[in-house]
N, CA, C and O atoms as a CHARMM CRD file, in Angstrom:
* protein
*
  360
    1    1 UNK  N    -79.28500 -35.98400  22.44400 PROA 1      0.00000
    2    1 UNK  CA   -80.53100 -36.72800  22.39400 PROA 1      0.00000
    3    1 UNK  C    -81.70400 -35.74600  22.43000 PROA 1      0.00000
    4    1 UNK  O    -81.89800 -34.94500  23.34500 PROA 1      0.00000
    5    2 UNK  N    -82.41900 -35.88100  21.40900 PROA 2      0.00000
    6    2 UNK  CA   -83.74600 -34.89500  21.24600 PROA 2      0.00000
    7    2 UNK  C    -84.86900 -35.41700  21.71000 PROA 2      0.00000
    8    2 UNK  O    -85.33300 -36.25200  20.93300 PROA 2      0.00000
    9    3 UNK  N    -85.61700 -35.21900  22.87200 PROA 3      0.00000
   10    3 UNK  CA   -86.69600 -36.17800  23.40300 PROA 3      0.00000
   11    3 UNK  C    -88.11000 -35.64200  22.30200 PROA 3      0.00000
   12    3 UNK  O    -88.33300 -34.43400  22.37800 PROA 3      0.00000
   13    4 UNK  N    -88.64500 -36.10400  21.73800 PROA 4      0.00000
   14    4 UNK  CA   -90.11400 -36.49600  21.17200 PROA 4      0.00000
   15    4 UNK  C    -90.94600 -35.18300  21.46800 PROA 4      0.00000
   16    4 UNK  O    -90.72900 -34.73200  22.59300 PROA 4      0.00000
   17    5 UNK  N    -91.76400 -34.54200  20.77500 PROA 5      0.00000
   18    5 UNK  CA   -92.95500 -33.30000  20.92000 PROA 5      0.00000
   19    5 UNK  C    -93.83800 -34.04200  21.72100 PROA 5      0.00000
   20    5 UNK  O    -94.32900 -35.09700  21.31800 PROA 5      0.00000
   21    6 UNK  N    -94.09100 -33.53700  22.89900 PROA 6      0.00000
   22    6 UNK  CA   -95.06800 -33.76500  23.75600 PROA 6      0.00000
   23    6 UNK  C    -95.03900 -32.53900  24.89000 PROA 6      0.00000
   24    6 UNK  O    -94.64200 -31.42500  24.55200 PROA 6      0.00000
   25    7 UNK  N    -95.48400 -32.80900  26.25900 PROA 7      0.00000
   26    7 UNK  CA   -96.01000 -32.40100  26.83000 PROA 7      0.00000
   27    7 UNK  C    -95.77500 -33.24200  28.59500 PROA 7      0.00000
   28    7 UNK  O    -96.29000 -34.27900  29.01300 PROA 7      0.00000
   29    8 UNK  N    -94.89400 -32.37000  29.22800 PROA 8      0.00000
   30    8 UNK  CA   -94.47000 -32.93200  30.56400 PROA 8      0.00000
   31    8 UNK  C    -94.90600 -32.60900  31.98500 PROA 8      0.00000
   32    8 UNK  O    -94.51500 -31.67900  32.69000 PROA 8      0.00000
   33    9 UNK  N    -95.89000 -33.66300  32.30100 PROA 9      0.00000
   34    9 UNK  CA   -96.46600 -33.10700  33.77000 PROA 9      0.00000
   35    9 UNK  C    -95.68300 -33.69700  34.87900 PROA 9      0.00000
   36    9 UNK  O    -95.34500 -34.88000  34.87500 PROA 9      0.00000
   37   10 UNK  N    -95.34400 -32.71100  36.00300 PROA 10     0.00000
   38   10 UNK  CA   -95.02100 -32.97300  37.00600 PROA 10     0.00000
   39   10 UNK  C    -96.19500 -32.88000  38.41500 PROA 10     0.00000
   40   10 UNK  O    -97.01400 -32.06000  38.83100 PROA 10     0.00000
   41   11 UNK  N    -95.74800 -34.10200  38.77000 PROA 11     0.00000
   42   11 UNK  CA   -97.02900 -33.85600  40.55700 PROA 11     0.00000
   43   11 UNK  C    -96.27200 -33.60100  41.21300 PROA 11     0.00000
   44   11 UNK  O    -95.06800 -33.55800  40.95900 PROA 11     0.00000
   45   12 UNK  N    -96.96700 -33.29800  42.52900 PROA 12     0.00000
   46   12 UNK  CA   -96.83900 -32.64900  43.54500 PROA 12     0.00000
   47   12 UNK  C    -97.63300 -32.81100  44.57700 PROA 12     0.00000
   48   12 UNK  O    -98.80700 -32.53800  44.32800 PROA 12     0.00000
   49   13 UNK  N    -97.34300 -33.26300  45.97300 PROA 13     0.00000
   50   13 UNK  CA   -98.04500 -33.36700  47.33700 PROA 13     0.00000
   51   13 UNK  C    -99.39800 -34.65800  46.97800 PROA 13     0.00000
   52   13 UNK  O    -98.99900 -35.56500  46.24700 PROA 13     0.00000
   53   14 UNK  N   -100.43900 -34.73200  47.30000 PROA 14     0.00000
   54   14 UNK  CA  -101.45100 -35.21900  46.67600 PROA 14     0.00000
   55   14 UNK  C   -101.51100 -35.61600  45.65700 PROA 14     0.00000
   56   14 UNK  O   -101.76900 -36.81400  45.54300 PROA 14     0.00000
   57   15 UNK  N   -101.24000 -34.55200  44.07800 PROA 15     0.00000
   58   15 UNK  CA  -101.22700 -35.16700  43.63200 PROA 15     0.00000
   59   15 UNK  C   -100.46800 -36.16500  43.36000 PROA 15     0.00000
   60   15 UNK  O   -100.85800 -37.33100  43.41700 PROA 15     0.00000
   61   16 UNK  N    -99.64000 -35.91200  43.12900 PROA 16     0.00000
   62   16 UNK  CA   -98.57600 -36.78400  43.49700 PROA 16     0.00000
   63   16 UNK  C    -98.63800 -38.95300  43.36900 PROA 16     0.00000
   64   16 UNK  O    -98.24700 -39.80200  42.56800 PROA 16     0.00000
   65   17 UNK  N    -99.55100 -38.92300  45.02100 PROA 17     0.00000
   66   17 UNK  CA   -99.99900 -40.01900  45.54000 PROA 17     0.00000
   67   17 UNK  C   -101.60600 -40.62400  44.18900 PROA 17     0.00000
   68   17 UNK  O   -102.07200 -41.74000  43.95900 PROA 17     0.00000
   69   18 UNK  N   -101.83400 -39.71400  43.82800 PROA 18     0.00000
   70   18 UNK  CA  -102.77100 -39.63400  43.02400 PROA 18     0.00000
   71   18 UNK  C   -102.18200 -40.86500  41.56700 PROA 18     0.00000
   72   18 UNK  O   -102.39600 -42.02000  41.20000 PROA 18     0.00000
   73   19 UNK  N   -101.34000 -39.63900  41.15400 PROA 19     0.00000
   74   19 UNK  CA  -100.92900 -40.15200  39.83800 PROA 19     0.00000
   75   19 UNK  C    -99.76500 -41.41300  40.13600 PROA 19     0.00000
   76   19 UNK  O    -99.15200 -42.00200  39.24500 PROA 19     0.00000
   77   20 UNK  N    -99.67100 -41.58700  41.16500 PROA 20     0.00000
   78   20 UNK  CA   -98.69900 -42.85900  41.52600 PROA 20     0.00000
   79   20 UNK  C    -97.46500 -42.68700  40.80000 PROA 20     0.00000
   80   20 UNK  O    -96.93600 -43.75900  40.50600 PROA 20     0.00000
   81   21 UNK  N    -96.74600 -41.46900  40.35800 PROA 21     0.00000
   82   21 UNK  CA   -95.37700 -41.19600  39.96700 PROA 21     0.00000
   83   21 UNK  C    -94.97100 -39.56900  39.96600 PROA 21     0.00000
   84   21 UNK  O    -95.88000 -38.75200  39.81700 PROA 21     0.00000
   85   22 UNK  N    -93.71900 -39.15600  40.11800 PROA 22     0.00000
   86   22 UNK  CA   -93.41700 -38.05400  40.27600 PROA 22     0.00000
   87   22 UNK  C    -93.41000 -37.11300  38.78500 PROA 22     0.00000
   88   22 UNK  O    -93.24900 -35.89300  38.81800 PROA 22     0.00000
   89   23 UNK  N    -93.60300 -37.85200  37.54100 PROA 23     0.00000
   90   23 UNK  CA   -93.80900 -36.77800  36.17500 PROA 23     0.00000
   91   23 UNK  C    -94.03300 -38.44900  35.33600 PROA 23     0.00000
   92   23 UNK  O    -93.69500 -39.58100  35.68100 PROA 23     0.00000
   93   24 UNK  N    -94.82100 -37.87300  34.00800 PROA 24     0.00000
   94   24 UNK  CA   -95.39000 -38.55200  33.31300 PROA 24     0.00000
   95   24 UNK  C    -95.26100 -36.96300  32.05500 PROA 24     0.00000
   96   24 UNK  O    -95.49400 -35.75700  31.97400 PROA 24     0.00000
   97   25 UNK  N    -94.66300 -38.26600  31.23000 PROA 25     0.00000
   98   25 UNK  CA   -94.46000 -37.27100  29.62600 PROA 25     0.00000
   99   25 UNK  C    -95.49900 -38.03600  29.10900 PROA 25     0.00000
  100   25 UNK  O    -95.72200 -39.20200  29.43500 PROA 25     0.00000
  101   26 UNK  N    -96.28700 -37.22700  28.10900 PROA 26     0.00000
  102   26 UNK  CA   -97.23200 -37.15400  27.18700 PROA 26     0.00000
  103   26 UNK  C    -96.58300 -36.87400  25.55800 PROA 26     0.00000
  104   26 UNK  O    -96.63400 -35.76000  25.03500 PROA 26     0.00000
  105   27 UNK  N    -96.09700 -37.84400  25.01700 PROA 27     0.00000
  106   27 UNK  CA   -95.96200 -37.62500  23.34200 PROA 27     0.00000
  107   27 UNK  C    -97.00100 -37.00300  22.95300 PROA 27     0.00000
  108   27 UNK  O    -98.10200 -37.45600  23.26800 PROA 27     0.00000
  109   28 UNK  N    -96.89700 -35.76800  22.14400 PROA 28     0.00000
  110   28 UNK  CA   -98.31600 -35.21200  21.15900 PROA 28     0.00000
  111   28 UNK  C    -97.73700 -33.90900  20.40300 PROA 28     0.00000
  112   28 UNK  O    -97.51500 -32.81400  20.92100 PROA 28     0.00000
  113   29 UNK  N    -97.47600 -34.42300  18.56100 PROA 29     0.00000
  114   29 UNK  CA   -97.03100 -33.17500  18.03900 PROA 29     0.00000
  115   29 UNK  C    -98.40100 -32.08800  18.45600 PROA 29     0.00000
  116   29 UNK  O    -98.33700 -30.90200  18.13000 PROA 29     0.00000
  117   30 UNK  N    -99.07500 -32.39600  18.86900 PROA 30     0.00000
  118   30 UNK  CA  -100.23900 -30.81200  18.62900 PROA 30     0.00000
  119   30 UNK  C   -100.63800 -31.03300  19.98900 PROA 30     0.00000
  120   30 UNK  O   -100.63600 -31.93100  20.83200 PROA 30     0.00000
  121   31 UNK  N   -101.11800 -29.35800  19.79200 PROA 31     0.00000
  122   31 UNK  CA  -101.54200 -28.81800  21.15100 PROA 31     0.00000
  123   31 UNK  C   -102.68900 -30.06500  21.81700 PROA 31     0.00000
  124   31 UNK  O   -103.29300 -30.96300  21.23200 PROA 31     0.00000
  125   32 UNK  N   -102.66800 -29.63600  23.37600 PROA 32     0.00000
  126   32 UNK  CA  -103.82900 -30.78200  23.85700 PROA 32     0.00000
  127   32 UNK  C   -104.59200 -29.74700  24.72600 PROA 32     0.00000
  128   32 UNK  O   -104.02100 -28.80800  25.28300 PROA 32     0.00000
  129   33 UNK  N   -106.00900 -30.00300  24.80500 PROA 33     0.00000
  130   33 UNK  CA  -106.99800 -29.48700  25.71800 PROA 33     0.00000
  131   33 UNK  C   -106.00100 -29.81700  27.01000 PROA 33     0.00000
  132   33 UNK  O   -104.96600 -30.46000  26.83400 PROA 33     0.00000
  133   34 UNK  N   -106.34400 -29.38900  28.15900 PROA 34     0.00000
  134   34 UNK  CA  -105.86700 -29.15300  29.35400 PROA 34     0.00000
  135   34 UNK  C   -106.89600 -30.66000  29.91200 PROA 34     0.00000
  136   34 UNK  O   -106.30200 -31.68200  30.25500 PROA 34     0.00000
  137   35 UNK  N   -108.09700 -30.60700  29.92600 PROA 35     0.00000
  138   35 UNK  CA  -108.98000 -31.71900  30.07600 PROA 35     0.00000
  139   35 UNK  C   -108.68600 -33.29900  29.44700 PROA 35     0.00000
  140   35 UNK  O   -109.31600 -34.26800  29.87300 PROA 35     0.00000
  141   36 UNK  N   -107.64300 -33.41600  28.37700 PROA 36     0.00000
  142   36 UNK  CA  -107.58700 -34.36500  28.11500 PROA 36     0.00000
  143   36 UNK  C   -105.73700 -35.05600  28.98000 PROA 36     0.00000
  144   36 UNK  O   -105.25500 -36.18400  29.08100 PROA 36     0.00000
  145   37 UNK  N   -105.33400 -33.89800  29.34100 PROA 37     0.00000
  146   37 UNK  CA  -104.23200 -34.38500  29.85300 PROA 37     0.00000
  147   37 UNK  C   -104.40100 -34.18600  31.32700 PROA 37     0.00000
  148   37 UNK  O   -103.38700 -34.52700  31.93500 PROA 37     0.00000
  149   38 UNK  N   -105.60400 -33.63000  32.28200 PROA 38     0.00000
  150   38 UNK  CA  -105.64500 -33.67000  33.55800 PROA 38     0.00000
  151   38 UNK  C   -106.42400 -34.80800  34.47400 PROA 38     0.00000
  152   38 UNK  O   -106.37900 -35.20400  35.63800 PROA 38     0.00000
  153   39 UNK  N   -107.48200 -35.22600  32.74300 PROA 39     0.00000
  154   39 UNK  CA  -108.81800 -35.78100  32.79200 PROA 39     0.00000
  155   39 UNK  C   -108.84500 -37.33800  33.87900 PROA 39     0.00000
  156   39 UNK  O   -109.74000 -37.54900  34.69700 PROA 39     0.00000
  157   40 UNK  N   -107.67600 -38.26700  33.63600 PROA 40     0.00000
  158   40 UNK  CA  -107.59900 -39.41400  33.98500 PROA 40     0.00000
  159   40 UNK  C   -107.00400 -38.85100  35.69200 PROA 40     0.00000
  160   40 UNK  O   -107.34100 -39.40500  36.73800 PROA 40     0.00000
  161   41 UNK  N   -106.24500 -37.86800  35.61200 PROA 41     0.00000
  162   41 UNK  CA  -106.23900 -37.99100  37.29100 PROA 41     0.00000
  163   41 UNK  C   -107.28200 -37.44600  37.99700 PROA 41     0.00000
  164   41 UNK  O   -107.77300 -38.05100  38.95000 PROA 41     0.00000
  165   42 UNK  N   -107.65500 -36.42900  37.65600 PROA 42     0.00000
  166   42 UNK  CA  -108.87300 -35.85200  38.09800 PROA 42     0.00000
  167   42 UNK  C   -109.94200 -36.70900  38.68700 PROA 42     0.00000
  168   42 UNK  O   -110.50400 -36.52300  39.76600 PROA 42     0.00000
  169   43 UNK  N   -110.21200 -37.97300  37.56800 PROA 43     0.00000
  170   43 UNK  CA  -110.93100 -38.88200  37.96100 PROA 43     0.00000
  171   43 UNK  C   -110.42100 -39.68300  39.22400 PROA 43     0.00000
  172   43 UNK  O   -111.20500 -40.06600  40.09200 PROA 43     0.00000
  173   44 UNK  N   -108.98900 -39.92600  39.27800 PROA 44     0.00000
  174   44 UNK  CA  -108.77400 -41.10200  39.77700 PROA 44     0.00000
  175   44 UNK  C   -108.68900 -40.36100  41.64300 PROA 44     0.00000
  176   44 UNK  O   -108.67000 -41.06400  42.65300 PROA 44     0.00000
  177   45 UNK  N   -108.65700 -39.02800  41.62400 PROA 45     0.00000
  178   45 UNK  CA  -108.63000 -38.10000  42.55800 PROA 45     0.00000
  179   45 UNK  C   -109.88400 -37.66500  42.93600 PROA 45     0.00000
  180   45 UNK  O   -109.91000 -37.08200  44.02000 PROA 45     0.00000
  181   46 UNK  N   -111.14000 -37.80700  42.23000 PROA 46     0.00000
  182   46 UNK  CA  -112.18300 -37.74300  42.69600 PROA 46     0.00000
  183   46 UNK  C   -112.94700 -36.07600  42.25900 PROA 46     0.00000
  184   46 UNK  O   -113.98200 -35.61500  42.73900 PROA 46     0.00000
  185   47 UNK  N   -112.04500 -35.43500  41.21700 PROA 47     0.00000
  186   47 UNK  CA  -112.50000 -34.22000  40.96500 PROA 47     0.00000
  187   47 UNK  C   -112.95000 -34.56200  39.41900 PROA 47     0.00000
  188   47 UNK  O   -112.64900 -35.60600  38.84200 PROA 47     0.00000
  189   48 UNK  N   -113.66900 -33.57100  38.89900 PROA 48     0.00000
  190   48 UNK  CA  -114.14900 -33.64000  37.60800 PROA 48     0.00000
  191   48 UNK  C   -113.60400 -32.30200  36.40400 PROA 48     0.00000
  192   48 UNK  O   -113.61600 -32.29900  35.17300 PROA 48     0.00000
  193   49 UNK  N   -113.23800 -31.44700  37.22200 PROA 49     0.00000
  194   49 UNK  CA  -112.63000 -30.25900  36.56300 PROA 49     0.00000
  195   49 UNK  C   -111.46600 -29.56200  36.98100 PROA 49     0.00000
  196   49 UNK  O   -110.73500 -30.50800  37.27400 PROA 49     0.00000
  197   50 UNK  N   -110.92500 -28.71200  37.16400 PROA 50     0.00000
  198   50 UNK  CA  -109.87200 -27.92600  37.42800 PROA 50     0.00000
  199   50 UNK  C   -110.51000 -26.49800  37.37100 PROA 50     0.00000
  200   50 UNK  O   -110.60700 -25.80800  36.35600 PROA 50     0.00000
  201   51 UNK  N   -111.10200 -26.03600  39.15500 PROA 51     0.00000
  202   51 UNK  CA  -111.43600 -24.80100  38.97200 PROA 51     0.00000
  203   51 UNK  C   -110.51700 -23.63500  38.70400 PROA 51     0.00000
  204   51 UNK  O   -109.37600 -23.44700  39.12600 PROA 51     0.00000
  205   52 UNK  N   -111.31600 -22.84000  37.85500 PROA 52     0.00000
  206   52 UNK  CA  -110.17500 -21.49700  37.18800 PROA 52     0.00000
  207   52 UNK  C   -109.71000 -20.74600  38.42900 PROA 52     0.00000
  208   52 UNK  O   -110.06800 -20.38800  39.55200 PROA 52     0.00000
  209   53 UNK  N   -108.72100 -20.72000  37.57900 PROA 53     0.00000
  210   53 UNK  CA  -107.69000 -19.41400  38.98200 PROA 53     0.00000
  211   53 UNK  C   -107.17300 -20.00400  40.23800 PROA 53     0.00000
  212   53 UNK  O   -106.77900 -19.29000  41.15900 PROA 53     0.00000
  213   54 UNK  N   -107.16800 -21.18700  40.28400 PROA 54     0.00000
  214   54 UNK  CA  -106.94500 -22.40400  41.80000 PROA 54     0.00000
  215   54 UNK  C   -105.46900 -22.44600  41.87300 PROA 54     0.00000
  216   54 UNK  O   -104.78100 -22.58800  42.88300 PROA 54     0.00000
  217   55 UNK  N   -105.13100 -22.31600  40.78200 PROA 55     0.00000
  218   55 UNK  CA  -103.79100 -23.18400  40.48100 PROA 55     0.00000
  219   55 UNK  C   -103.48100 -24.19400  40.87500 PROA 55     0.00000
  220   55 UNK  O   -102.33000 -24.39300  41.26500 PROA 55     0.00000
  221   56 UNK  N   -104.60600 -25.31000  40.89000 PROA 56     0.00000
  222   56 UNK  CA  -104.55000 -26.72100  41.03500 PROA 56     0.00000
  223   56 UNK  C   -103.23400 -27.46100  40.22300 PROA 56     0.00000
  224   56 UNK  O   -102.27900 -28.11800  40.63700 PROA 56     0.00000
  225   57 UNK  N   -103.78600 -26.90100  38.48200 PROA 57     0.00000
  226   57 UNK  CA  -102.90100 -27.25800  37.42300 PROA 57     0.00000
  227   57 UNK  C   -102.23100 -25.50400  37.22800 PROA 57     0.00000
  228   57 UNK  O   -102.89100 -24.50300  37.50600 PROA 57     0.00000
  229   58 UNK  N   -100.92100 -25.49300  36.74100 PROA 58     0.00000
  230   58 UNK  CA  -100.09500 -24.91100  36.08000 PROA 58     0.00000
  231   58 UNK  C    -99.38100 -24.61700  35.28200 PROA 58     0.00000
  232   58 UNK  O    -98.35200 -25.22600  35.57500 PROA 58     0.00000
  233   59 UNK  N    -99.17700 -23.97700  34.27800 PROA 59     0.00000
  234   59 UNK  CA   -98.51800 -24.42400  33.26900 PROA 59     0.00000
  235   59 UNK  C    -96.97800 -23.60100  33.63400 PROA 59     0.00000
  236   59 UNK  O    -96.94600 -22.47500  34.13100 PROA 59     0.00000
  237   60 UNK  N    -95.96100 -24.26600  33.34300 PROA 60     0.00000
  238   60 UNK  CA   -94.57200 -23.53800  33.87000 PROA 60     0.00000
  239   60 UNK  C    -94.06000 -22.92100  32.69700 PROA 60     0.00000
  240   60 UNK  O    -94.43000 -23.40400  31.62700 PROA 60     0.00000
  241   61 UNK  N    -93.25300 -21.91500  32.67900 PROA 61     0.00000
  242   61 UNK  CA   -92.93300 -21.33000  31.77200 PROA 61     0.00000
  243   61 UNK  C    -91.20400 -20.57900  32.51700 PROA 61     0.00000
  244   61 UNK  O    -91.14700 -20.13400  33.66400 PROA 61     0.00000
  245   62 UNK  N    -90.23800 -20.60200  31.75200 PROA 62     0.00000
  246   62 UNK  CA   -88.83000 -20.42800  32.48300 PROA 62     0.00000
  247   62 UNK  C    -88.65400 -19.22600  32.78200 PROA 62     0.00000
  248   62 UNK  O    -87.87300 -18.86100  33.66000 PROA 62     0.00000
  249   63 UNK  N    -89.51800 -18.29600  31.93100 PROA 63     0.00000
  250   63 UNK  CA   -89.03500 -16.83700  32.40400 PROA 63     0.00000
  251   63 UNK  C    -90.02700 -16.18600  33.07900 PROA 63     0.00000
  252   63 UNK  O    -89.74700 -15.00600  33.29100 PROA 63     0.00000
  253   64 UNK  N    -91.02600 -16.52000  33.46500 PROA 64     0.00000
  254   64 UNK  CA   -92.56400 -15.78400  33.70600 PROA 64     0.00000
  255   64 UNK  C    -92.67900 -16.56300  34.62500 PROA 64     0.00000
  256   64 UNK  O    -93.54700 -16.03700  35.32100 PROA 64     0.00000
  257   65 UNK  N    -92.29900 -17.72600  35.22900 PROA 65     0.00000
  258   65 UNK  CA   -92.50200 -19.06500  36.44900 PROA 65     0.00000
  259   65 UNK  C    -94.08200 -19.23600  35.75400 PROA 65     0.00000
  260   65 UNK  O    -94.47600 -19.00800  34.61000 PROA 65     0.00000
  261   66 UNK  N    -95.05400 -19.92800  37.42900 PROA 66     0.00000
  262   66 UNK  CA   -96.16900 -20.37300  37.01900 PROA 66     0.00000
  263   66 UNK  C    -97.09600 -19.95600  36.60800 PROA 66     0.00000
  264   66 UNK  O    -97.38200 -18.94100  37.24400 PROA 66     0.00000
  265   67 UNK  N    -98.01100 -20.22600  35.61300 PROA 67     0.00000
  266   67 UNK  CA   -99.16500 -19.70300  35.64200 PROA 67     0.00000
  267   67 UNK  C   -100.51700 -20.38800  35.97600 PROA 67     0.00000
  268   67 UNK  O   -100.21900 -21.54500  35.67700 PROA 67     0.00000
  269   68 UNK  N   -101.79400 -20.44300  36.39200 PROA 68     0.00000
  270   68 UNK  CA  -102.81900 -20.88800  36.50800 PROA 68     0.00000
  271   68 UNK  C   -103.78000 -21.27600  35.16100 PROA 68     0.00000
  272   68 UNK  O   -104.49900 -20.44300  34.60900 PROA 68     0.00000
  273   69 UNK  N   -103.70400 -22.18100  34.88900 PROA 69     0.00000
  274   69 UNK  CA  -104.34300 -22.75800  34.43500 PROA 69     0.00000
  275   69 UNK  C   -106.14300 -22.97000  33.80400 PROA 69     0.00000
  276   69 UNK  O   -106.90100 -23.36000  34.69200 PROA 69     0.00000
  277   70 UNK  N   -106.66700 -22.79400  32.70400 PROA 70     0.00000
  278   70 UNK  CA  -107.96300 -22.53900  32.85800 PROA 70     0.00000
  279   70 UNK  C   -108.63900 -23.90200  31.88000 PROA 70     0.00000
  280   70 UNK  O   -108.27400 -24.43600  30.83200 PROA 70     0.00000
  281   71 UNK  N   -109.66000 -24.09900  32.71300 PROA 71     0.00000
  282   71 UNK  CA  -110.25200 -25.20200  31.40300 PROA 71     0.00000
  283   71 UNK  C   -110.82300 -24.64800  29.92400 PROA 71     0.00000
  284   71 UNK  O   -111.57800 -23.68400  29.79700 PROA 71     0.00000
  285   72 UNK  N   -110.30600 -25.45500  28.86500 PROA 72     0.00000
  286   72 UNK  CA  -110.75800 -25.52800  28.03600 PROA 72     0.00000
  287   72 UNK  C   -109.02200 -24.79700  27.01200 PROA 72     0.00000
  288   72 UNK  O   -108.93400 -24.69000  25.78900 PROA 72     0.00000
  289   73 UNK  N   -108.07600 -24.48500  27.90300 PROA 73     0.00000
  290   73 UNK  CA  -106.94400 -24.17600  27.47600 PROA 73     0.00000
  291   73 UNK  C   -106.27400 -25.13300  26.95900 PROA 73     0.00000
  292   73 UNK  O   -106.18300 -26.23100  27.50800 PROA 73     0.00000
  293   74 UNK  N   -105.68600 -24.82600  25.76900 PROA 74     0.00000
  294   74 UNK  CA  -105.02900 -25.95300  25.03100 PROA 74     0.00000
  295   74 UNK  C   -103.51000 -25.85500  25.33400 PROA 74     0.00000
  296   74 UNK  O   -103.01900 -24.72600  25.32100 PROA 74     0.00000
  297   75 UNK  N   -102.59500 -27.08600  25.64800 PROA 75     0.00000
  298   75 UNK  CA  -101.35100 -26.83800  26.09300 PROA 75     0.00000
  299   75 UNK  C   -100.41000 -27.21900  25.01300 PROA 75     0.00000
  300   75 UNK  O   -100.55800 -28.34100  24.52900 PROA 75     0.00000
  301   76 UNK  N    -99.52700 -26.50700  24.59200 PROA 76     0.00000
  302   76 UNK  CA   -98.46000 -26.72900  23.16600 PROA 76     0.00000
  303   76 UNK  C    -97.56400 -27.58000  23.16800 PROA 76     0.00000
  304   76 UNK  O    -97.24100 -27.50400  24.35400 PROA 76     0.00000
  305   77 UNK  N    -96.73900 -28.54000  22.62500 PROA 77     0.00000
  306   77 UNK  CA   -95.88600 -29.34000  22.66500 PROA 77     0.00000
  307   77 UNK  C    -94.75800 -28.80000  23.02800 PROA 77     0.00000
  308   77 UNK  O    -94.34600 -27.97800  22.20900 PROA 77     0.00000
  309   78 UNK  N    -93.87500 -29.00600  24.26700 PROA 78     0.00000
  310   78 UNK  CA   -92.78400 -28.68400  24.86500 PROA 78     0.00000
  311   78 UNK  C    -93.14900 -27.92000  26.46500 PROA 78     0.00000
  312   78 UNK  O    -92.25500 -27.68300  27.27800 PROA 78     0.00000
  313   79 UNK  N    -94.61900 -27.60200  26.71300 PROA 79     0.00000
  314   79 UNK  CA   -94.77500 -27.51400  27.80800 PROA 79     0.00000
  315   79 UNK  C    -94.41900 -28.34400  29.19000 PROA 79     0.00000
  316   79 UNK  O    -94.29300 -29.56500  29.09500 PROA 79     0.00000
  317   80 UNK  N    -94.24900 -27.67800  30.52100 PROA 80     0.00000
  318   80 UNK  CA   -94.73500 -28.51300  31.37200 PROA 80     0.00000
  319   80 UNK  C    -95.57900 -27.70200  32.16700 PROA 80     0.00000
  320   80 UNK  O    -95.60600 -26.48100  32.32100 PROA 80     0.00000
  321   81 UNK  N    -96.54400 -28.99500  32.83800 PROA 81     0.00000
  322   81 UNK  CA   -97.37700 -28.28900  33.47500 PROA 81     0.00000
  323   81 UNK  C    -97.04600 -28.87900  35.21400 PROA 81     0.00000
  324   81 UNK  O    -96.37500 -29.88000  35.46700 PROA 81     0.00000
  325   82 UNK  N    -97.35900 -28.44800  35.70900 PROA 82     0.00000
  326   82 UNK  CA   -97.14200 -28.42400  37.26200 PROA 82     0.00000
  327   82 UNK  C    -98.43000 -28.47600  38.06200 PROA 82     0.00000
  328   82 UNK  O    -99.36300 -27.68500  37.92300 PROA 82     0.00000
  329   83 UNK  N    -98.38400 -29.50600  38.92800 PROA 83     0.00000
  330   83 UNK  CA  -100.34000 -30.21900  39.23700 PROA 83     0.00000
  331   83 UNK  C    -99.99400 -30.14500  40.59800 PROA 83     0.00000
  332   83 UNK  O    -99.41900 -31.02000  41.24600 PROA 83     0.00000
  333   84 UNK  N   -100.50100 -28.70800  41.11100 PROA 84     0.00000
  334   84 UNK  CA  -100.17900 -28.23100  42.54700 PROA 84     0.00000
  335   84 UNK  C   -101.37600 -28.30800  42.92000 PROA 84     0.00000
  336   84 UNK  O   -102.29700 -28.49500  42.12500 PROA 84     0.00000
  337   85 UNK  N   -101.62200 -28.09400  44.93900 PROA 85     0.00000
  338   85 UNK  CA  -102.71300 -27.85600  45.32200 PROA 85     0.00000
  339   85 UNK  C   -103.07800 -28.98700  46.12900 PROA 85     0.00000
  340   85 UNK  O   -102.36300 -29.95300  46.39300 PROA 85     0.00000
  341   86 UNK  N   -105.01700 -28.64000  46.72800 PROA 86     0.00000
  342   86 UNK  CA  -104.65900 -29.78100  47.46000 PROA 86     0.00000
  343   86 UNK  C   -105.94500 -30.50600  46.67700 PROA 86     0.00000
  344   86 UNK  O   -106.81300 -29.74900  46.24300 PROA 86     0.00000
  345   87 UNK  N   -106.09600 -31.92400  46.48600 PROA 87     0.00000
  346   87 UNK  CA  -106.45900 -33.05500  45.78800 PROA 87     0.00000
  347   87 UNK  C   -107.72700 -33.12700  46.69200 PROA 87     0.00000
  348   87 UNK  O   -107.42900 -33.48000  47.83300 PROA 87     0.00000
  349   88 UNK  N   -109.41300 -32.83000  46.45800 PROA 88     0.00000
  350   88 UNK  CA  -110.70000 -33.08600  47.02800 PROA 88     0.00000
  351   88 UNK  C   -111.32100 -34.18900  46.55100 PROA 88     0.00000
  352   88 UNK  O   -111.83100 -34.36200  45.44400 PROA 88     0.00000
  353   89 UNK  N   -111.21400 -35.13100  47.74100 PROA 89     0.00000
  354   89 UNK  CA  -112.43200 -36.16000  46.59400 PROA 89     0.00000
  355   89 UNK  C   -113.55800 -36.08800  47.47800 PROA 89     0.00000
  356   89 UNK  O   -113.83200 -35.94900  48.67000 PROA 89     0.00000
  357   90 UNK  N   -114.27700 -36.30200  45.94300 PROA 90     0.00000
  358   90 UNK  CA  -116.00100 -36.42900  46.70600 PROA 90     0.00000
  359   90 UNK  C   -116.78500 -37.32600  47.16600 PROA 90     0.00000
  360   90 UNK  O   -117.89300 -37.01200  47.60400 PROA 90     0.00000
């Protein structure tokens, strides 16, 4: 079974409670801004961005583990990203 080009986020701690489930796949043959796939929790968490270098968001990678995340980074189909950290609302 070949699952669909997209893009797989997993939460964590906060977020977690945030996104009200433990991973949410994103179908999308093409790359996505980082903002359009963080954007709806962010809101619902009370933040508006993902400061650089936080490693709030992550993108995982199997041989290199995590990396930090920057806005305005576009994420490729077959990623996952990993939404660590702790969740500020304002």
């Amino acid at each position: 079974m070949t699952r669909e080009p997209g893009v797989l986020l997993k939460f964590f701690g906060p977020w977690r409670d945030a996104a009200g489930v433990d991973e949410k796949f994103v179908p999308s043959a093409v790359s996505l801004p980082l903002e359009s796939l963080a954007g709806e929790l962010l809101r619902k968490a009370g933040g508006t961005a993902v400061p650089p270098g936080e490693g709030l968001v992550c993108l995982f990678d199997e041989r290199s583990g995590p990396r930090a995340l920057k806005d305005g980074e576009l994420i490729p189909p077959g990623s996952t990203l990993l939404f660590l950290g702790i969740v500020e609302s304002g």
